[in-house]
C-alpha positions as CSV (number, residue, x, y, z in Angstrom):
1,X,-20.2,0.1,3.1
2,X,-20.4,3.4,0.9
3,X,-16.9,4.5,0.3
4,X,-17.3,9.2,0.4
5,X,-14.5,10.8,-1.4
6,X,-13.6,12.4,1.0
7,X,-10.4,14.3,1.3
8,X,-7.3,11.9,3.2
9,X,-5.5,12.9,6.0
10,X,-2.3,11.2,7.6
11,X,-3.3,8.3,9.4
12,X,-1.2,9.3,12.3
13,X,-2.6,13.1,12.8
14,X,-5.9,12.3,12.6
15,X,-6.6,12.0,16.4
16,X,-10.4,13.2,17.6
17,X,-12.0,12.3,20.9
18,X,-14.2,9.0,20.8
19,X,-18.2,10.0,21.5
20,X,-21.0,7.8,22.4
21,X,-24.1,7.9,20.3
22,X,-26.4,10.2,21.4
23,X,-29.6,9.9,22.3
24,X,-30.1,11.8,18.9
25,X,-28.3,9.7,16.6
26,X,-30.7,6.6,16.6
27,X,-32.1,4.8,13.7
28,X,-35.7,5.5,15.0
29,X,-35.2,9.3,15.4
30,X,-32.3,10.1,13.5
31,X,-29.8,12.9,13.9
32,X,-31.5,16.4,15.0
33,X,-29.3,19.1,15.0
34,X,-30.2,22.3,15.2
35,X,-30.0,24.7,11.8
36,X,-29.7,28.8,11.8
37,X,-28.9,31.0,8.7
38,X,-27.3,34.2,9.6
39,X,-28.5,37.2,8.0
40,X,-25.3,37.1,5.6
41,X,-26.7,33.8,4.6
42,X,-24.1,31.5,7.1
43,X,-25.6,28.0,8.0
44,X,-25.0,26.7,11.1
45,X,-25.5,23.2,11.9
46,X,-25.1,22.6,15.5
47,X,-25.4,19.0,17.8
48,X,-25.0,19.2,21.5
49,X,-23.2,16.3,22.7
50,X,-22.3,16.7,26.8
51,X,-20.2,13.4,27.8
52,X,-17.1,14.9,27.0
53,X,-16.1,18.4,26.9
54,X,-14.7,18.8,23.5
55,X,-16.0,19.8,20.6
56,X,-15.4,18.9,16.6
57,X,-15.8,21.8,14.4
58,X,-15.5,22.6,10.7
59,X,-16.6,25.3,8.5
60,X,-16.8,23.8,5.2
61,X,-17.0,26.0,1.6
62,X,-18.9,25.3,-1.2
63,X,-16.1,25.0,-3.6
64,X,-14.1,22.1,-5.0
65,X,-12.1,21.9,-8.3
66,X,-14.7,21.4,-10.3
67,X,-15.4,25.1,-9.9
68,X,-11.4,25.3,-11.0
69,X,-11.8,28.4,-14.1
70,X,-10.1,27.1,-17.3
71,X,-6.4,27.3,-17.4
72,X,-6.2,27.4,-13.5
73,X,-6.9,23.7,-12.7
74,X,-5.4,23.7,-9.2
75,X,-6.7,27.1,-7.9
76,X,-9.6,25.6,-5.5
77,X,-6.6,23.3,-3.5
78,X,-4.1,25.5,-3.8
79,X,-5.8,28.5,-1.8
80,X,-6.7,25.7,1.0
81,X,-2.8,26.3,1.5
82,X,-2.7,30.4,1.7
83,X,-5.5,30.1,4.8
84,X,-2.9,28.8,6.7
85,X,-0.2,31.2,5.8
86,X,-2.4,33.5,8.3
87,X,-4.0,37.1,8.0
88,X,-3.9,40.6,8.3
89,X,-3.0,39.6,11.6
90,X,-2.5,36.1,12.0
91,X,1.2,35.1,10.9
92,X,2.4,38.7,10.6
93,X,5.1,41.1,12.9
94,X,3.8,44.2,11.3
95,X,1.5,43.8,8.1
96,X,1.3,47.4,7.4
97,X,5.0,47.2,6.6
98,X,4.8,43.6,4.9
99,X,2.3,44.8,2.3
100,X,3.9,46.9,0.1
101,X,6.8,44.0,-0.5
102,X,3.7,41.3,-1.1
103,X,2.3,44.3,-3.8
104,X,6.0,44.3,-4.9
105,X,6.2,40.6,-5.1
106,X,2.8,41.0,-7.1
107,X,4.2,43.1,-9.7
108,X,7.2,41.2,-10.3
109,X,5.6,38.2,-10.9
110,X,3.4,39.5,-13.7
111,X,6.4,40.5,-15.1
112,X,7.9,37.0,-15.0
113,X,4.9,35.1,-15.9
114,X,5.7,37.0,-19.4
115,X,8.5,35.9,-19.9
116,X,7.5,32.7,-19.2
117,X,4.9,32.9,-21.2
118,X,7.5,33.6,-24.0
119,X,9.2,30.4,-22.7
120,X,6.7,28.2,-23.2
121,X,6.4,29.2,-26.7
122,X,10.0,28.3,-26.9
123,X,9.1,25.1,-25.7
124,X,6.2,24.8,-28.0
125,X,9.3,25.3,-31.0
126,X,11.4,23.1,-30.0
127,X,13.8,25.8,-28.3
128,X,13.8,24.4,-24.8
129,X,12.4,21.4,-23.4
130,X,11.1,22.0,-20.1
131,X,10.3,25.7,-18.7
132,X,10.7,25.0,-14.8
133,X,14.8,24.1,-15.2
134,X,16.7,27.0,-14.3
135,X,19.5,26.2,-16.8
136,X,17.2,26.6,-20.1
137,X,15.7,29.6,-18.1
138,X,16.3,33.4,-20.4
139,X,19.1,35.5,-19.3
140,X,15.6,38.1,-18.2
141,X,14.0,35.3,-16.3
142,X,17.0,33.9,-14.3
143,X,17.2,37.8,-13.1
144,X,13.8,38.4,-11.9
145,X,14.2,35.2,-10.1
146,X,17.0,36.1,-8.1
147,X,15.6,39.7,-7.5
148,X,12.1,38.1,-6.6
149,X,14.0,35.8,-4.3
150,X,15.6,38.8,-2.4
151,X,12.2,40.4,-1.9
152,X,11.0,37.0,-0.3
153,X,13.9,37.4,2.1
154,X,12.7,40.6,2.7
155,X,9.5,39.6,3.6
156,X,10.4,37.2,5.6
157,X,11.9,39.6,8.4
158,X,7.8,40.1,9.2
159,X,6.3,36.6,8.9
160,X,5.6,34.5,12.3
161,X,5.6,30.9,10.5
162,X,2.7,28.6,12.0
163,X,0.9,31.5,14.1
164,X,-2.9,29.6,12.9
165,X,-1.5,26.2,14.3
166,X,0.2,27.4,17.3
167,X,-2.4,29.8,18.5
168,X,-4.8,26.6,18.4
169,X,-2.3,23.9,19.6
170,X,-1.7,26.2,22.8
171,X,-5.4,26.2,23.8
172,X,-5.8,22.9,23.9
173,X,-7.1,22.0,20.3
174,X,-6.0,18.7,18.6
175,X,-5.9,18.1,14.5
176,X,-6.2,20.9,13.1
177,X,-6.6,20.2,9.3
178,X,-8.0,20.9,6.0
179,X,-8.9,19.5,2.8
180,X,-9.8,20.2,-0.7
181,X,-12.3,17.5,-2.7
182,X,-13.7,17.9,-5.8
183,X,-16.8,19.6,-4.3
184,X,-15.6,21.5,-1.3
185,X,-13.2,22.6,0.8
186,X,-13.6,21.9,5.0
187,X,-10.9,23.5,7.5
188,X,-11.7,22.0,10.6
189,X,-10.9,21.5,14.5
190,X,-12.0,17.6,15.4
191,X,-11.1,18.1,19.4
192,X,-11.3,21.7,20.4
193,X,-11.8,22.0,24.6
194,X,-15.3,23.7,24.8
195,X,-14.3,26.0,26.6
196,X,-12.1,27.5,24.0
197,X,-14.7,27.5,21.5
198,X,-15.0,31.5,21.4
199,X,-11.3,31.1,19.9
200,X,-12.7,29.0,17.0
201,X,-15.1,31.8,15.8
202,X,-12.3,34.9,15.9
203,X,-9.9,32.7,14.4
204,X,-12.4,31.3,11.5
205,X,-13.9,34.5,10.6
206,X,-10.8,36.3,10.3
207,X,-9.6,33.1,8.1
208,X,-12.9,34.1,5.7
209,X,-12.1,37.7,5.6
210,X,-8.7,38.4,5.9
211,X,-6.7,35.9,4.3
212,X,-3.0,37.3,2.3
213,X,-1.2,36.1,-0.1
214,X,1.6,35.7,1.6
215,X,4.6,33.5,0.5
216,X,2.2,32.3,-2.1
217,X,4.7,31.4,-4.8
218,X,6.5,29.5,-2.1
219,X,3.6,27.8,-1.1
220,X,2.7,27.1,-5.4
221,X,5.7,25.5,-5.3
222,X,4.8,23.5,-2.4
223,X,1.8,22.2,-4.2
224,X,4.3,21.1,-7.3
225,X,6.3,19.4,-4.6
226,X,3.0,17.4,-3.1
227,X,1.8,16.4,-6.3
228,X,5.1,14.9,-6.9
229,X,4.9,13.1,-3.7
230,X,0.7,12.1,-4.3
231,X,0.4,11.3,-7.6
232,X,3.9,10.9,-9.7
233,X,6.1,9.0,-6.9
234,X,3.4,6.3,-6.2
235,X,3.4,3.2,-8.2
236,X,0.0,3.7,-9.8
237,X,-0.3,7.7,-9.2
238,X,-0.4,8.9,-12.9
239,X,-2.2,5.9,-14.1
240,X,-5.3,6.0,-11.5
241,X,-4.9,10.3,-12.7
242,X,-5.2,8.9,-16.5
243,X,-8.0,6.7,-16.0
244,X,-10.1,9.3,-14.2
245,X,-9.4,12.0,-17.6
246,X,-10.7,8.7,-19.5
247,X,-13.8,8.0,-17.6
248,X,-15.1,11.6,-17.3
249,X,-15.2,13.1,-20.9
250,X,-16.8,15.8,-20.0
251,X,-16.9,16.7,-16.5
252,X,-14.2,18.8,-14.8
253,X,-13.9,15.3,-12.3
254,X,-12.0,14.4,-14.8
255,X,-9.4,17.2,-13.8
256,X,-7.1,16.6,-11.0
257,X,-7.7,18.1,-7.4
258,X,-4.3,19.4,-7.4
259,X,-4.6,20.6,-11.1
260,X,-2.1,20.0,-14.1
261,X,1.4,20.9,-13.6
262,X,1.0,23.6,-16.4
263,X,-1.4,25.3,-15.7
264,X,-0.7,25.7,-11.5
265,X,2.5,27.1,-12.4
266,X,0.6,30.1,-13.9
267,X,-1.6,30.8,-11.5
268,X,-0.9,34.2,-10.2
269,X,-1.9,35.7,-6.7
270,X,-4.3,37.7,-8.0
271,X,-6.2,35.0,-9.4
272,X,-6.3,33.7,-6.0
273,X,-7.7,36.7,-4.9
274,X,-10.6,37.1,-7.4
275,X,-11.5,32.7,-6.8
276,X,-11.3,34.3,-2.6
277,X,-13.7,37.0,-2.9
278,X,-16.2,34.9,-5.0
279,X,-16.2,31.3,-3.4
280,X,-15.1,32.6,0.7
281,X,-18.3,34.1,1.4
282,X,-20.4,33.5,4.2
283,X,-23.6,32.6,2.1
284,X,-21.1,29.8,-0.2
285,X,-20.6,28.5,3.6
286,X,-21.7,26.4,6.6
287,X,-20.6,26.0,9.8
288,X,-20.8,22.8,11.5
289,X,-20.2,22.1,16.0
290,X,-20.8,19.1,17.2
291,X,-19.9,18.6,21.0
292,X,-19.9,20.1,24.2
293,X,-21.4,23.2,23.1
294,X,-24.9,25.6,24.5
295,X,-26.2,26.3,20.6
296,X,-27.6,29.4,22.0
297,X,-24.6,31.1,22.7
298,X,-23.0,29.0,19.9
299,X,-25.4,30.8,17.7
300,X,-24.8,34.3,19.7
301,X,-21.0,34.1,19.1
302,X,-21.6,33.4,14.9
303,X,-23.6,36.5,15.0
304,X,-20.4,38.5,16.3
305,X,-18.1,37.2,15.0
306,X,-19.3,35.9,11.3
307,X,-22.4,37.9,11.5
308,X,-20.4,41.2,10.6
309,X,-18.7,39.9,7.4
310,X,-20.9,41.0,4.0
311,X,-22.3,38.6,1.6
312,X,-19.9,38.3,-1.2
313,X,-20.2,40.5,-4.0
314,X,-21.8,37.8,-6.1
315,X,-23.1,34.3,-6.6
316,X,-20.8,32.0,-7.3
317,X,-21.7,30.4,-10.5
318,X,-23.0,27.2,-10.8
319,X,-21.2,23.8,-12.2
320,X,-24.1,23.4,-15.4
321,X,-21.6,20.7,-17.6
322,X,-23.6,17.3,-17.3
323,X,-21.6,13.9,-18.3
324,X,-23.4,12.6,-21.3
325,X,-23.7,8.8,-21.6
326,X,-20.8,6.6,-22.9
327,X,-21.4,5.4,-26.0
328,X,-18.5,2.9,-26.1
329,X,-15.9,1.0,-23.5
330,X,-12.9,2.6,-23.3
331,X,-9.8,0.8,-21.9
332,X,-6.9,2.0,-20.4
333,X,-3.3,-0.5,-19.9
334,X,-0.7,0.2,-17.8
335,X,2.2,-0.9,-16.0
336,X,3.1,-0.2,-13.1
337,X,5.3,-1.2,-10.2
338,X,2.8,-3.0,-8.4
339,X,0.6,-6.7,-8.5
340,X,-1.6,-6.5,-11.3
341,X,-5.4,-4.8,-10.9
342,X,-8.4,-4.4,-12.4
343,X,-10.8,-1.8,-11.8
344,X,-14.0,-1.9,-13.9
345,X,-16.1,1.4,-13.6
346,X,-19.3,2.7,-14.7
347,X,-21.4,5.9,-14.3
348,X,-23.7,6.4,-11.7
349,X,-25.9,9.1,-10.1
350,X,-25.6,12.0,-8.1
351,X,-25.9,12.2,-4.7
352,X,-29.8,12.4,-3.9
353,X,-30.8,10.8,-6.9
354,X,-34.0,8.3,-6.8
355,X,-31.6,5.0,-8.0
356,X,-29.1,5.8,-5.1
357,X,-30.2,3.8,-2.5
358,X,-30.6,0.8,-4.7
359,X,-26.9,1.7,-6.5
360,X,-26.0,1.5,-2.5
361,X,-27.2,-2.2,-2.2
362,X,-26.1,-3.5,-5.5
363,X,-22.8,-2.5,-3.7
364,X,-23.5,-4.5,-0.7
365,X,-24.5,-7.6,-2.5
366,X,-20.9,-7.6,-3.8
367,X,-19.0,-6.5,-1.7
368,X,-17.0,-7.5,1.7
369,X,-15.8,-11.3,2.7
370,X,-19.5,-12.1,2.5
371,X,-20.5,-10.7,-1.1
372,X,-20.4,-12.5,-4.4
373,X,-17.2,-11.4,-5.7
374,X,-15.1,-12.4,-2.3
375,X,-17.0,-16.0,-3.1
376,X,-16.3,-15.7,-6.4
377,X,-12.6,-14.5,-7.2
378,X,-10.7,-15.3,-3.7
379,X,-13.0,-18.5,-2.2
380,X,-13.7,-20.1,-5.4
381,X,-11.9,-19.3,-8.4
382,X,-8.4,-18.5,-6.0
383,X,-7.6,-15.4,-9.0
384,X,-7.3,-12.6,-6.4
385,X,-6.0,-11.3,-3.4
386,X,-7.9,-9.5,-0.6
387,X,-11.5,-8.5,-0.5
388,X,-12.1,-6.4,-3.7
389,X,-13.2,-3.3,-3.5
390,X,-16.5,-1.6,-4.7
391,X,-17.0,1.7,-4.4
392,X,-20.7,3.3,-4.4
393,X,-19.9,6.7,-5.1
394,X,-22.5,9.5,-5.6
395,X,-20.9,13.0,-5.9
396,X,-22.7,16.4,-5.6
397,X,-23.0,16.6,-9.5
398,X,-22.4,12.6,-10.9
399,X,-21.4,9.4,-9.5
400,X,-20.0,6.0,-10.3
401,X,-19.7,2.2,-9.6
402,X,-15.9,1.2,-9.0
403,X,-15.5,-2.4,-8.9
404,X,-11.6,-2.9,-8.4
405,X,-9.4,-6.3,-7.6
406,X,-5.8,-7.0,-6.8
407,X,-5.2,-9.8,-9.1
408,X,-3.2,-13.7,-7.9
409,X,-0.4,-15.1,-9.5
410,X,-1.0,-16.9,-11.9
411,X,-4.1,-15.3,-13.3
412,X,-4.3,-12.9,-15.8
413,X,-6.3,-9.5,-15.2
414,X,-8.7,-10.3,-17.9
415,X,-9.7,-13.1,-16.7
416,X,-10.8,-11.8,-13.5
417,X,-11.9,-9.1,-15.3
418,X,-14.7,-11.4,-16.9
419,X,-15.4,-12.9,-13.6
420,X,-16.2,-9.7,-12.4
421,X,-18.3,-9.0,-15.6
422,X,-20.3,-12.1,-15.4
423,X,-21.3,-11.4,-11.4
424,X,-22.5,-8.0,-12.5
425,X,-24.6,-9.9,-15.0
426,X,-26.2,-11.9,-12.7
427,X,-27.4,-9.1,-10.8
428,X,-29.3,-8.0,-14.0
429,X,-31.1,-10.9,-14.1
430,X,-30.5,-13.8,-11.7
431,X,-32.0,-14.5,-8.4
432,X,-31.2,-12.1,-5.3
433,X,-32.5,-13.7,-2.3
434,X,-33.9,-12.4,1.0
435,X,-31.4,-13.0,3.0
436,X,-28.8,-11.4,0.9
437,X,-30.6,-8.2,0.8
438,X,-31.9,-8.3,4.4
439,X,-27.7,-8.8,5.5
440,X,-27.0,-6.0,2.9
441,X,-29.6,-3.9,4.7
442,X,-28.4,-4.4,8.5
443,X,-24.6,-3.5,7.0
444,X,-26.6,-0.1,6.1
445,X,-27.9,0.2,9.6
446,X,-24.9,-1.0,11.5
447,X,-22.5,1.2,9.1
448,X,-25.2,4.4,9.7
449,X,-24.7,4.4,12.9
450,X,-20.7,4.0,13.0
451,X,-20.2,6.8,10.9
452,X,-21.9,9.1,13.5
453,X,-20.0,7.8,16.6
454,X,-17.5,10.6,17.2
455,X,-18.1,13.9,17.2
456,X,-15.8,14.1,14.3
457,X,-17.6,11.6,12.4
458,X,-20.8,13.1,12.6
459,X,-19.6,16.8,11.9
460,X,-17.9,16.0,8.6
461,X,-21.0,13.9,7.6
462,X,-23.0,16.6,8.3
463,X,-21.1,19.1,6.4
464,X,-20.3,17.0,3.2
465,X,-23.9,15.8,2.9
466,X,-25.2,19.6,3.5
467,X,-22.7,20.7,1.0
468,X,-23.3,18.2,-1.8
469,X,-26.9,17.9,-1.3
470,X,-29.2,18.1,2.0
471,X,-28.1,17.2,5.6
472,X,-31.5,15.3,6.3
473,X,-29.6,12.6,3.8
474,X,-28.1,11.5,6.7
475,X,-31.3,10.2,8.1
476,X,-33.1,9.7,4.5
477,X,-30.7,7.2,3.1
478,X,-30.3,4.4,5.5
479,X,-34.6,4.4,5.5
480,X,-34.7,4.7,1.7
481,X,-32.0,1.6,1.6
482,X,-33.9,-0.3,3.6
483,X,-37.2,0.0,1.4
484,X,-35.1,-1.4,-1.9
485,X,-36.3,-4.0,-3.2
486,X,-35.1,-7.1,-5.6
487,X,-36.3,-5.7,-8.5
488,X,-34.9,-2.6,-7.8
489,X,-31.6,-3.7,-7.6
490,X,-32.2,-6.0,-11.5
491,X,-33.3,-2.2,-12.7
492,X,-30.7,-0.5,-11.5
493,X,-27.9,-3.2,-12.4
494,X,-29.8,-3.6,-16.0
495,X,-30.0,0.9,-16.3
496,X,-25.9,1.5,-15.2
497,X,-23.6,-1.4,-15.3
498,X,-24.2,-1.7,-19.0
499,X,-21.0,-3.7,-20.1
500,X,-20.7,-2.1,-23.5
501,X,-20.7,1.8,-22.3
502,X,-18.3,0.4,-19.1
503,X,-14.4,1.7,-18.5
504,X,-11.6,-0.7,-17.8
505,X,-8.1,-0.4,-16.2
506,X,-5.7,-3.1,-16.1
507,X,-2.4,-2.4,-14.5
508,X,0.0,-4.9,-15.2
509,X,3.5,-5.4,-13.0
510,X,6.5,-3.2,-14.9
511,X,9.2,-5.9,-16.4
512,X,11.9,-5.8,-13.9
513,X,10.6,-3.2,-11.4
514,X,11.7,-3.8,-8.0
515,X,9.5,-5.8,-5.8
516,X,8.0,-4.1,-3.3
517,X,7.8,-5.6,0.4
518,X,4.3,-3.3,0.3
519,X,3.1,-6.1,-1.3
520,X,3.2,-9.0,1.0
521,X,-0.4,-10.0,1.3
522,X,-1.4,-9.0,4.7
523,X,-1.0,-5.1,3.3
524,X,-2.4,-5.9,0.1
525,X,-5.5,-7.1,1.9
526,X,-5.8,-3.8,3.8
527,X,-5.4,-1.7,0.4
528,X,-7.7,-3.0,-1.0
529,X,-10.1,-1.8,1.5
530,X,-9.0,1.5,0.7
531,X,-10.2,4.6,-1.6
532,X,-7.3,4.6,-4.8
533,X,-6.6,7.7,-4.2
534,X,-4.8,7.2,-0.5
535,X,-3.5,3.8,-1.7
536,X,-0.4,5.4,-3.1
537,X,-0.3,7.8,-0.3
538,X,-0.2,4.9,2.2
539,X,2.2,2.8,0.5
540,X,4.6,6.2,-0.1
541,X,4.4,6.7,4.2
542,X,5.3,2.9,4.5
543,X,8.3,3.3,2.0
544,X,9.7,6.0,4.1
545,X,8.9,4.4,7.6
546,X,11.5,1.3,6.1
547,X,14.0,3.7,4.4
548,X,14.0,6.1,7.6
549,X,17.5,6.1,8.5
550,X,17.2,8.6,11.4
551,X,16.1,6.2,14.7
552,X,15.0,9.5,16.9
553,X,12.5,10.4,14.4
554,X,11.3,7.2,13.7
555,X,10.7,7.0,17.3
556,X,8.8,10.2,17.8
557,X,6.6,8.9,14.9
558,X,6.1,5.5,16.7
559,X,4.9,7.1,19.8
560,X,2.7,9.4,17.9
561,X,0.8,6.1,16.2
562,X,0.8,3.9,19.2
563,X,-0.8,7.2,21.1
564,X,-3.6,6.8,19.0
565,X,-4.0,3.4,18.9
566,X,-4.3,3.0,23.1
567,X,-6.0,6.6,23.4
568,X,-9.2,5.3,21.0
569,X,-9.1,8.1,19.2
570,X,-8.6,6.5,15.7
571,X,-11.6,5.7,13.6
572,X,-12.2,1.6,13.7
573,X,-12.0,1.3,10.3
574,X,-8.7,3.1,10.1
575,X,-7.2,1.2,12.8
576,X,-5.9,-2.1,10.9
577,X,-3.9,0.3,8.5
578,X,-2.4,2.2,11.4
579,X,-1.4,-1.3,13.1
580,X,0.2,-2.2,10.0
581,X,2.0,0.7,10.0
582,X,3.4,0.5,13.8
583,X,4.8,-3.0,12.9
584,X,6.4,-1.4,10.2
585,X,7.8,0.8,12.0
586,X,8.7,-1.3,15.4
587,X,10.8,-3.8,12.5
588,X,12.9,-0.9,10.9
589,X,13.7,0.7,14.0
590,X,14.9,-2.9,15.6
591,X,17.0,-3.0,12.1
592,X,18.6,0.7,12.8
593,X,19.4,-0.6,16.9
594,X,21.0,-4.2,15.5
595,X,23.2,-2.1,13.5
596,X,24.1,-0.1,16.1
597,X,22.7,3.3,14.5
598,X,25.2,3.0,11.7
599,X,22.9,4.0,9.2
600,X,22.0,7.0,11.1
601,X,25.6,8.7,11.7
602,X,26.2,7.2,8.1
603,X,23.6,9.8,7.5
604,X,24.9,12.8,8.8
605,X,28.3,12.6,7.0
């Protein structure tokens, strides 16, 4: 029922070995791993799990963008990249021969970043209007470009692309991944053959201490290029980016995970480096194993391998801005190419935080087919689509309370808007009964207990909740849930969802923007069950499933989904949208074969 921000990863590559529960994992006892610090100050969180041998493991940093400095929004995601671009020996032919041309590159680009430091002030007069086209470019900057593009060719001659992935994918291990929040950053392994788990450690620890910069303009570039694809090619990208700057005034949520456009493109490799040796250090880390593991030698094989890097060289500062109370609603309208939605938000609490648990059922009571809005707005009043969505979010530093609904035809957003409004209200001060909070409460149970079902599942909660705030919360909560209380919940509701401090966004459909097939109800439905942020992500993976005009790669990524589907390796709550998808994808490729591939060699011409 509580919807993490937690980072999203394809639907499709997302593939981890289904685990029972262990005998660990039960409401009664709770989870039990076992914890070690290393000397350095490493914490290792360890669960043995022996019905399958694989193993799920992470090491996760305590580092999101909201430790971003000021003017390099960006930084935190964008080194996620450069650990995969390999090390001092991972990814390189001869790195004694490669560094001088990355200290070259270095050096150049300083140079360059002056100049276009003089072209932004160009751009400031009026002189130019955007710095990244090459044609309003300076007769000096169009030539460091090409000469710094000759020394990346250079460079090039020594690099072994994908080394990380490969040397992984070869042994055996499935998924690797990574992913940058706004409060850490995880690089993980969900199904890793336990016997290859010594791999993990030399492969990790070099990751922490060895990392290059190599091809990292290239790969800044690529961030540019995802952005585009995340946030400005989706139909509600810059909006749902717009309304998050409104709703934190203070807090660096408010600042995008990728970072503003400006100030990425400034970010030099030497920044990197100084953000590295400060937030990459085994006492800003944890590493957590779940699996077919013997924690003793687990434990044995940190010590050699993590146990010899140094504690970094200081402590990396902590986030002190607090987000001081609206005084006011603020209001954002938009259009967009999409049904129209309401999202009505207001602050909540940190993770941890006394009111959580009671935020959590407040949640509950409206939430799902069963709460009062579903009643209310798609049973009763027929003025919107799906189940809306309410997200309980506590972060490591703040939280909120996202109530958000796909509006009907033939309703206006404000008016469900004030339907939502009015529900909230009777939460303050109407009757909550028994059996609504005892339902509410079994979801908690029941949802406690799905989380931790894979070995996956139970590493990354682990991890997160360690990270944000204690990894006991994982036992805590669902108890502390179950002890609310009415009353609690009329405190709570009466304390936060104050309708005169609240933020609104209403996205309304653009006049005469194509109508999208994403919206035929069915998906709409499964959106809305969705975190925002992967909405537009989804819908962007759908759009190119139905444009694909290449029927041997639409096949491969058929296969690769259906795999997942039959294996039981996809997460249950992830399998409806991964269905979806397959349908999608069986329906276009039928089009391509009716056509007799035409679209395909039309293609290639």
């Amino acid at each position: 029922m509580k919807h993490r921000n937690y980072p999203l990863f394809a639907l499709s590559a997302v593939l981890w070995p289904a685990s029972l529960v262990h005998a660990d994992a039960t409401p009664s006892k709770g989870v039990q791993p076992r914890v070690e610090t290393l000397d350095n100050g490493l914490k290792l969180i360890l669960v043995e799990r022996h019905e399958q041998p694989i193993v799920s493991a992470c090491v996760i940093y305590d580092v999101g963008s909201v430790n971003d400095p000021r003017n390099e929004s960006g930084i935190a995601h964008l080194f996620e990249h450069m650990l995969f671009k390999g090390s001092k020996i991972i990814g390189t032919t001869d790195f004694a021969s490669e560094a001088p041309i990355i200290d070259e590159q270095e050096s150049l680009r300083l140079k360059m970043n002056t100049e276009m430091d003089r072209m932004r002030l160009m751009k400031r007069r009026g002189q130019i209007s955007d710095v990244l086209d090459p044609k309003q470019w300076t007769l000096e900057y169009t030539a460091m470009k090409k000469q710094f593009d000759e020394l990346m060719d250079k460079d090039r001659k020594f690099i072994k692309n994908n080394e990380l992935f490969n040397l992984y994918t070869s042994n055996g291990g499935a998924g690797l991944n990574a992913g940058t929040s706004q409060d850490f950053t995880i690089y993980f392994v969900p199904g890793l053959p336990s016997n290859k788990v010594e791999l993990f450690f030399w492969l990790e620890s070099d990751r922490m201490q060895n990392g290059v910069m190599r091809e990292f303009y290239v790969e800044r570039d690529n961030v540019r290029e995802e952005r585009r694809m995340r946030t400005e090619s989706t139909p509600t990208g810059k909006l749902d980016e717009a309304f998050e700057a409104m709703f934190w005034q203070a807090h660096p949520y408010g600042v995008p995970v990728v970072g503003w456009p400006s100030e990425v493109e400034s970010i030099t490799a030497q920044d990197v480096r100084d953000f590295y040796k400060i937030y990459y250090a085994p006492n800003n880390a944890r590493l957590v194993m779940v699996g077919d593991i013997d924690s003793n030698k687990v434990v044995e094989l940190a010590r050699q391998y993590f146990g010899r890097i140094p504690r970094g060289p200081m402590i990396p500062p902590m986030v002190i801005t607090e987000e001081p109370k609206p005084l006011a609603e603020r209001r954002l309208n938009g259009e967009a190419d999409t049904n129209p939605m309401v999202s009505v938000r207001y602050l909540g609490v940190a993770i941890g935080h006394a009111d959580e648990p009671a935020l959590d059922v407040l949640a509950g009571l409206l939430e799902g087919k069963t709460g009062r809005l579903y009643k209310r707005l798609v049973t009763n009043e027929e003025a919107a689509i799906g189940v809306p969505r309410i997200n309980s979010s506590s972060r490591k530093y703040a939280g909120y309370i996202d109530i958000e609904a796909t509006v009907k035809e033939g309703h206006q957003p404000e008016q469900v808007e004030q339907m939502i409004v009015e529900e909230v209200e009777k939460l303050r001060d109407g009757e909550i009964t028994d059996h609504e909070l005892q339902k509410v409460k079994n979801q908690v149970l029941a949802s406690s207990i799905q989380r931790i079902r894979s070995n996956r599942g139970l590493m990354q909660q682990l991890a997160v909740l360690d990270t944000w705030y204690d990894w006991h919360w994982i036992n805590d909560l669902p108890e502390k849930t179950v002890q609310v209380t009415a009353d609690d919940v009329r405190r709570v509701a009466k304390t936060y969802l104050d309708s005169k401090t609240r933020a609104v966004a209403i996205y309304r459909t653009k006049p005469g923007g194509p109508k999208d097939k994403d919206e035929d109800p069915e998906l709409v439905a499964l959106l809305a069950k969705m975190p925002t942020e992967a909405q537009g992500q989804i819908k962007t993976v759908l759009s190119r499933l139905r444009k694909s005009t290449d029927a041997t790669k639409l096949q491969t990524s058929l296969q690769e989904m259906e795999k997942g589907l039959t294996a039981g390796t996809v997460p249950e709550d992830q399998k409806p949208m991964l269905t979806f998808m397959v349908k999608a994808a069986k329906a276009r490729l039928a089009e391509l074969e009716s056509k007799g591939g035409s679209e395909k060699k039309e293609s290639k011409q």
